[in-house]
C-alpha positions in Angstrom: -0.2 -105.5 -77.5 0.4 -101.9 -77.0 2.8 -101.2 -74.2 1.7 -99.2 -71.2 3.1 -95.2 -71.1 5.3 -94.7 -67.8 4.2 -91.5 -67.2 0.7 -89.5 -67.3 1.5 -85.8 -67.7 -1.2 -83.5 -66.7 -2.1 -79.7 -66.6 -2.9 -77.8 -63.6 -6.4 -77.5 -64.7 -6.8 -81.1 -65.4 -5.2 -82.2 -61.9 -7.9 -79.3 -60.2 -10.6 -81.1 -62.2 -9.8 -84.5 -60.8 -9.4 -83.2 -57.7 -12.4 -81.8 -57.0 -14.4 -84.7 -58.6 -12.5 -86.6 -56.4 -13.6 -84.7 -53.4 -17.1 -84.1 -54.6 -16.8 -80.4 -55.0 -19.7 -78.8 -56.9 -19.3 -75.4 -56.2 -16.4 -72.2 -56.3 -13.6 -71.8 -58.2 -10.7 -74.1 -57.2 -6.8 -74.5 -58.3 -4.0 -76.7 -57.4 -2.4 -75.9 -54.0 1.5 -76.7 -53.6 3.0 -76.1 -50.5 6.7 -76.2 -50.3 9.5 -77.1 -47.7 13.2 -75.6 -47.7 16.3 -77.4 -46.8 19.8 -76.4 -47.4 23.4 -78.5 -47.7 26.9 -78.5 -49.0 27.1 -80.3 -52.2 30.2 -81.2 -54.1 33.0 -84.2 -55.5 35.4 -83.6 -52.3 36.1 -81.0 -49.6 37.8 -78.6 -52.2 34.9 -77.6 -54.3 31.9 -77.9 -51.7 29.0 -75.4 -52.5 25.7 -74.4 -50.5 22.5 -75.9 -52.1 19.0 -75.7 -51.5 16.6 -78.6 -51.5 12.5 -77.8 -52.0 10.3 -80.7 -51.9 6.8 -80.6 -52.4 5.5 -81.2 -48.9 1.6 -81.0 -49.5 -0.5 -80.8 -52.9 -4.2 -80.0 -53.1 -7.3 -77.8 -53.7 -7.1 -74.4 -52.8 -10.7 -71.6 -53.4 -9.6 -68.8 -55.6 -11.8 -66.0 -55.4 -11.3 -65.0 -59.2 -11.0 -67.1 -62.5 -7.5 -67.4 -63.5 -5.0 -69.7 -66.0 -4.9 -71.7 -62.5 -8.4 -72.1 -62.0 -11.5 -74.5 -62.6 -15.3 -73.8 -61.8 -16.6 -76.6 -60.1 -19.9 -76.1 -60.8 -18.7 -76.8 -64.6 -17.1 -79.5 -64.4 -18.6 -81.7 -61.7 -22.3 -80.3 -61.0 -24.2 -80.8 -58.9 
């Protein structure tokens, strides 16, 4: 039996696409949304060679309209109509 792949890589356009079937979208053109937090710490082995850092999760993911086509972008109407 085949084995099962641990990860499912997939384009911006192809995350947009499932998106918006997902939230029955038939309309616009629409792109991935990622909103990002900022944190910030001292990083290092001991107190001699401590340096600032910066951590950035992903805080939010989604749909956002774009009002022009782009590399970002999928028409809804094409790929989930009406």
């Amino acid at each position: 039996m085949p084995e099962t792949p641990q990860i499912y890589p997939f384009t911006y356009q192809e995350l947009a696409e499932i998106l918006i079937k997902h939230k029955n979208i038939h309309e616009g053109l629409w792109g991935i949304y990622v909103e990002f937090g900022i944190g910030a710490t001292n990083i290092g082995q001991g107190p001699n060679d401590m340096l600032p850092a910066a951590i950035v999760p992903i805080v939010k993911l989604g749909l956002q309209r774009f009002p022009e086509p782009n590399n970002l972008t999928v028409d809804a109407a094409k790929v989930n109509p009406a």
